[in-house]
C-alpha positions as CSV (number, residue, x, y, z in Angstrom):
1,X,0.0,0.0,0.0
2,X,1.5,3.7,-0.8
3,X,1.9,6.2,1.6
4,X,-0.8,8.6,0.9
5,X,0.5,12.4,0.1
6,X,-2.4,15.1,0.6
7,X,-1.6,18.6,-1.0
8,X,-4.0,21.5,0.1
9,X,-3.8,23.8,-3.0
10,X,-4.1,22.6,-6.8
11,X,-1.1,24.6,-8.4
12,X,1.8,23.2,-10.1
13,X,-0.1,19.6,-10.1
14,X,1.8,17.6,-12.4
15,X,5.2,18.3,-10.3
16,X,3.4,16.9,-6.9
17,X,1.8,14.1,-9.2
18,X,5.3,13.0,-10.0
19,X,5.6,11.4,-6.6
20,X,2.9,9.1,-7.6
21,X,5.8,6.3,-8.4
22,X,6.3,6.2,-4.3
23,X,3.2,7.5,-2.9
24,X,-1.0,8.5,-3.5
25,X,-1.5,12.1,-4.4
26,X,-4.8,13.6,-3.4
27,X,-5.7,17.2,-3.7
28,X,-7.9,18.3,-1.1
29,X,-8.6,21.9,-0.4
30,X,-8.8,22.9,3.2
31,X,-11.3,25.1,3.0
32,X,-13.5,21.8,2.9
33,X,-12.5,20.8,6.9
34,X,-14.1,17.6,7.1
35,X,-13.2,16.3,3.6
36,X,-9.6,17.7,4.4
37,X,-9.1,15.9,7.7
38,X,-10.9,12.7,6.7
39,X,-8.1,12.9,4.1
40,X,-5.7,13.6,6.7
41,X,-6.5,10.7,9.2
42,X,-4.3,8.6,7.0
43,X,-1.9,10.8,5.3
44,X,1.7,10.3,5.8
45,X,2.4,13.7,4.1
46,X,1.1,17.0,3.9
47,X,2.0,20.1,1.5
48,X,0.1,23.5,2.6
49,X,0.1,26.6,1.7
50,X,-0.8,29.3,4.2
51,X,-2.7,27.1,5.9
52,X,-2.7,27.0,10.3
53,X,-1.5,23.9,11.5
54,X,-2.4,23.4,15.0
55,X,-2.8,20.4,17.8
56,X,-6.3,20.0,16.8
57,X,-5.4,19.0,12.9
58,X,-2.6,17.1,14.4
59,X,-5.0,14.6,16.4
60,X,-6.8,14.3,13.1
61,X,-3.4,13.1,11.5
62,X,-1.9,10.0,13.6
63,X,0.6,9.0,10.6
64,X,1.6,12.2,9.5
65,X,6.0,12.3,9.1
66,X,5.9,15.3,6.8
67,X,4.6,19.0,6.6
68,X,5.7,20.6,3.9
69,X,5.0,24.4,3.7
70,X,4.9,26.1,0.3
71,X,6.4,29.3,0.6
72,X,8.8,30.7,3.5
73,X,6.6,31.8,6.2
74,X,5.8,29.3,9.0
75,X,4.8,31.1,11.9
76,X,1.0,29.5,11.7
77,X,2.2,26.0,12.5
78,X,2.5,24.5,15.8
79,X,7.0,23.9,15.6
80,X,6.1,22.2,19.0
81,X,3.7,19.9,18.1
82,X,4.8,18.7,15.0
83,X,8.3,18.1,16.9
84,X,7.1,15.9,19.6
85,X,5.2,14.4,17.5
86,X,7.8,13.3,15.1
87,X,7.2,15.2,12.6
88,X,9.4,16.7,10.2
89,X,9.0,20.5,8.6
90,X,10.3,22.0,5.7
91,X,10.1,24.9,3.3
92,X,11.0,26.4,0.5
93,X,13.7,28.9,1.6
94,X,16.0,30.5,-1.8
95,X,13.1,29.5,-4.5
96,X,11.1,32.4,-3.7
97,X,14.3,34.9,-3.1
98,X,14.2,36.8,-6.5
99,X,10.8,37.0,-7.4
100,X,9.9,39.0,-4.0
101,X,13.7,40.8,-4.7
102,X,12.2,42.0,-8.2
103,X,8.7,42.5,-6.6
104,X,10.4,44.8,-3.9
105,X,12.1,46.8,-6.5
106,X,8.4,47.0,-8.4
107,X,7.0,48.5,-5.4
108,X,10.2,51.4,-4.8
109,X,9.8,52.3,-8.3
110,X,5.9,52.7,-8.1
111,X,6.3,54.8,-5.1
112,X,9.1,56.7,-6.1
113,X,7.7,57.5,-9.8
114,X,4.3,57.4,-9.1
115,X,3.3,55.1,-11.8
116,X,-0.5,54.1,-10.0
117,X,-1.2,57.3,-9.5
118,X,-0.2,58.6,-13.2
119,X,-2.6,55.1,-14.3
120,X,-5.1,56.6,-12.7
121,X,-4.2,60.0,-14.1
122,X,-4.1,58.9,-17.6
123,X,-7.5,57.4,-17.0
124,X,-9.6,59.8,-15.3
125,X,-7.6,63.6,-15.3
126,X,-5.0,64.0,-18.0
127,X,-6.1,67.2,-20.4
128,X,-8.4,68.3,-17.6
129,X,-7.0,68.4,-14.1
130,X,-3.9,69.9,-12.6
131,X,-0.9,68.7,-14.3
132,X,0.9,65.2,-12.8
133,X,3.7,66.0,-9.8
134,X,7.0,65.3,-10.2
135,X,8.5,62.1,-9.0
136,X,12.2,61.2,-7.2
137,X,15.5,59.6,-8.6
138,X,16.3,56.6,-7.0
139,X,19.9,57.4,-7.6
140,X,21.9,58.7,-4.9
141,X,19.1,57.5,-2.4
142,X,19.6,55.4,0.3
143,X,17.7,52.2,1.1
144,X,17.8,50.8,4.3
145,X,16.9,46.9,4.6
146,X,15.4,45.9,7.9
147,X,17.2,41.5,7.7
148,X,19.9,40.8,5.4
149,X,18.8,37.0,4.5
150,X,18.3,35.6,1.0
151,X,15.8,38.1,0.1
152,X,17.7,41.0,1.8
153,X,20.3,40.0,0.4
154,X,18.6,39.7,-3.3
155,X,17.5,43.1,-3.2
156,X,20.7,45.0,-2.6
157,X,22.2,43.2,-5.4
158,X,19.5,44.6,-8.0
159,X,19.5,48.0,-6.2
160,X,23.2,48.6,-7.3
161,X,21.5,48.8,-10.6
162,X,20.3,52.0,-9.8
163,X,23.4,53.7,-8.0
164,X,21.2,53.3,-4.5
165,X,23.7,53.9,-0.9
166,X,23.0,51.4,1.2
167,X,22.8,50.0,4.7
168,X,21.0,47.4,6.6
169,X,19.9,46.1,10.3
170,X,19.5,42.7,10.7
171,X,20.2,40.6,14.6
172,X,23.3,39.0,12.5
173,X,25.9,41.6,11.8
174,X,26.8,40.1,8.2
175,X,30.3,41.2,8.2
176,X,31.4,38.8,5.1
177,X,28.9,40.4,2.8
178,X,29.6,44.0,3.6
179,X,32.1,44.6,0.7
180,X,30.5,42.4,-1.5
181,X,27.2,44.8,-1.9
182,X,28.3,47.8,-0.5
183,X,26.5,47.3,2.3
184,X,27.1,49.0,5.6
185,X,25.5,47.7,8.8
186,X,23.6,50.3,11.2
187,X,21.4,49.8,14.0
188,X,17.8,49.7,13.8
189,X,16.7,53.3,14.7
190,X,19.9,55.0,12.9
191,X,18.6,52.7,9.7
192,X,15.1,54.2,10.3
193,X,16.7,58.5,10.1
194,X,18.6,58.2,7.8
195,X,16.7,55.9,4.8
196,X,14.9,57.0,1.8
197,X,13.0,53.5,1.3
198,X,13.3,51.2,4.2
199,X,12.1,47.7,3.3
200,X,11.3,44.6,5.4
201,X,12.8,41.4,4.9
202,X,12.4,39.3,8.3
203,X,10.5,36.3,9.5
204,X,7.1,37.3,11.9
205,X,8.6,35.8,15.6
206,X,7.4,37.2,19.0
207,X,10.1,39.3,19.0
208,X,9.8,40.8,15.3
209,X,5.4,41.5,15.7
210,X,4.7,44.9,15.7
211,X,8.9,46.0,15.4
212,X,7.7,49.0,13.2
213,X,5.2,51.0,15.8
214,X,4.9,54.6,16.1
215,X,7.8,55.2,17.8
216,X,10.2,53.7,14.8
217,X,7.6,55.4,12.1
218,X,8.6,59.0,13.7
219,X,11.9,58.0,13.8
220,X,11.5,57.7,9.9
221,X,12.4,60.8,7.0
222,X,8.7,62.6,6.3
223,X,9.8,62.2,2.6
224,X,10.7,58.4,3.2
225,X,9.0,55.3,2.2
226,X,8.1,52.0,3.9
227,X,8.0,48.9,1.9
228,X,6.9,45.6,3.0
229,X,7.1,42.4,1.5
230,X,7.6,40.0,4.4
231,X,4.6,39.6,7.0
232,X,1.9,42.2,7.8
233,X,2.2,42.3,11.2
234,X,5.6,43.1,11.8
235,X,4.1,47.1,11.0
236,X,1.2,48.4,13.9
237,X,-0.6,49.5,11.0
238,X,-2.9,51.4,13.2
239,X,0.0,53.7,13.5
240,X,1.2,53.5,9.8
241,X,-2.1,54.7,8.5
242,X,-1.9,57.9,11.0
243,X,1.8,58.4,9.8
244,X,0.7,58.3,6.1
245,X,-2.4,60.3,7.0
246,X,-0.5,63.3,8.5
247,X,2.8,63.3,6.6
248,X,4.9,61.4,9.2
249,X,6.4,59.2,6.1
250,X,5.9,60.3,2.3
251,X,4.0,56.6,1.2
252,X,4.1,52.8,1.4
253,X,3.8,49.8,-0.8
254,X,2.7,46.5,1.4
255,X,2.0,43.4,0.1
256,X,1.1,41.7,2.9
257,X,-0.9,42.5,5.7
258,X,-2.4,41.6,9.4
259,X,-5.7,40.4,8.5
260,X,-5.7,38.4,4.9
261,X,-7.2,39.3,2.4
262,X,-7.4,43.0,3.2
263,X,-11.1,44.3,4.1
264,X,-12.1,46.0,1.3
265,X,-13.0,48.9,4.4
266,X,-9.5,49.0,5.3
267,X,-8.3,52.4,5.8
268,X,-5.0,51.4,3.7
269,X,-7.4,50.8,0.7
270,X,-8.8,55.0,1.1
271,X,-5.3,56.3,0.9
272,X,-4.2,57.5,-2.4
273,X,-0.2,57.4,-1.2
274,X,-0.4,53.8,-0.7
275,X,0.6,50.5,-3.5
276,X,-1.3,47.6,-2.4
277,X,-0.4,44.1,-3.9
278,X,-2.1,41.2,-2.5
279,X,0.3,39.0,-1.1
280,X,2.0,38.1,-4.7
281,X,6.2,38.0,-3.8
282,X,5.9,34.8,-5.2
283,X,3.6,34.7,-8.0
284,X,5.0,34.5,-10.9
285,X,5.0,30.8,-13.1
286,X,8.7,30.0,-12.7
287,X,9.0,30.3,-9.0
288,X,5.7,28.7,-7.9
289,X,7.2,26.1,-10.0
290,X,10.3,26.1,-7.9
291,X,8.8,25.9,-4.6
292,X,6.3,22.9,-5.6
293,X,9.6,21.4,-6.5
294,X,11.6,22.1,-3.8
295,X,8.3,20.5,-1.5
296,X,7.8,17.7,-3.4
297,X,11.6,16.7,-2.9
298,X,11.2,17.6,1.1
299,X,8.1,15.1,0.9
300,X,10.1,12.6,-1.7
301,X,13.0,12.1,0.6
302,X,11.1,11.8,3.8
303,X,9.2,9.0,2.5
304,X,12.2,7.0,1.6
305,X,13.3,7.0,5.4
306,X,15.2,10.4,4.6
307,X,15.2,13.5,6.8
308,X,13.9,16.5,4.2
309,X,17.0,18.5,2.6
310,X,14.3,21.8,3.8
311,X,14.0,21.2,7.6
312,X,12.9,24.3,9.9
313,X,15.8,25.6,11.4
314,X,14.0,25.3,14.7
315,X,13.8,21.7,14.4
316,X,17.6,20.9,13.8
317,X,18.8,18.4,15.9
318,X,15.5,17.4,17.4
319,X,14.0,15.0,15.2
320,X,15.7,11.5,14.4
């Protein structure tokens, strides 16, 4: 009998169908809770997406070995549970670097040149409202990026493109990489004066939720921008709206926020100095690809008796 495989999402199929040799794929959404854990009560492995994995789902899933999470972020499932229960988790860390690198740069450009606001020019104003203001240069600017991992790391090496200064905070003082970009590390609130565009690139912890209150926002340049493209939650954005409200920062562009998908009521939606993506870093064809890949090997190798090449840094060490 193969070990049953149950996959959340129905994207990139024919990669997680290629484990079909070794296992049973089924795609079950999870939106469906009792179909999804009647699938789970015998599943040896499980690929989500954003999914919450908690003790309850657990107790649903006696012969679960795998989790595997598609995408970067794993701050909704229970690292304790799964890890006294024997059960391995991994991700997809590097496959999604560049597209959210390139998506980051999309959203400095758009703030910096305007380019929603001129759409919506071009559509409803030009030839008879007030002319279109100016934009900035990027060039001689400096961006300041808050975690210099793989993305952090992938977006100072496209913004040399554009002649950008740059410096970075991140709880690692990433000596061996200074050079290399032209990177020079500062601390958090000097990072915060003295940036242009600061942009997020850190993992939601207890430690990391709500880093960017009010206090940090009025630490911030009232001509600066804040970009983030990590979790929503790491920004109050109670006190963001106020700060872009009353001039405290010049604009933001957030793809990702505290309560998914946004409500359409949302004061963030109302503000006109504001780019809003909906959680897209990594949606583009060839890294979706990449990270139902890079899974489908995590869940490949765990099912052959190996430990996934993927595991959860919290959970080195720990399982056997």
């Amino acid at each position: 009998m193969k070990p049953k495989v149950v996959v959340s999402f129905r994207q990139c199929e024919d990669v997680f169908e290629s484990l079909n040799d070794l296992a049973h794929v089924r795609f079950c959404p999870s939106s469906n809770r009792e179909e999804f854990l009647k699938e789970l009560s015998d599943a040896e492995a499980l690929v989500v997406g954003g999914e919450p994995i908690d003790e309850d789902l657990l107790e649903e899933a006696p012969k679960l070995r795998i989790i595997a999470r598609f995408g970067v972020g794993y701050e909704r499932i229970d690292l304790e549970a799964c890890t006294k229960r024997g059960i391995y988790v991994s991700y997809t860390p590097g496959a999604l670097s560049n597209a959210v690198a390139e998506l980051t740069m999309g959203l400095i450009l758009c703030l910096s040149r305007k380019i929603t606001e001129a759409d919506r020019y071009v559509r409803t104003e030009w030839g008879k409202g007030p002319r279109f203001t100016l934009g900035i240069d990027l060039e001689g600017k400096t961006l300041g990026i808050i975690g210099l991992g793989r993305i952090g790391i992938a977006v100072a090496r496209r913004t040399k493109a554009f002649d950008m200064k740059l410096v970075y905070y991140d709880v690692i003082h990433r000596q061996d990489l200074e050079e290399t970009l032209g990177i020079r590390f500062v601390e958090l609130d000097d990072l915060l004066r003295i940036s242009d565009f600061v942009t997020i690139h850190i993992p939601l912890t207890s430690s990391t939720r709500g880093l960017i209150g009010e206090r940090e926002l009025k630490l911030m340049k009232k001509d600066a921008y804040l970009i983030n493209t990590s979790r929503g939650s790491i920004i109050d954005e109670e006190a963001l709206c106020r700060a872009l409200k009353e001039g405290g920062i010049a604009g933001a562009g957030l793809d990702v926020f505290a309560k998914e998908p946004l409500p359409l009521d949302s004061p963030l939606a109302k503000l006109r100095n504001v780019v809003l993506t909906p959680h897209v870093g990594s949606a583009t064809v060839e890294t979706r690809r990449k990270m139902a890949q890079v899974s489908a090997e995590n869940v490949r190798r765990v099912l052959q008796g190996e430990p996934p090449l993927n595991l959860v840094p919290e959970q080195k060490g720990k399982i056997l």
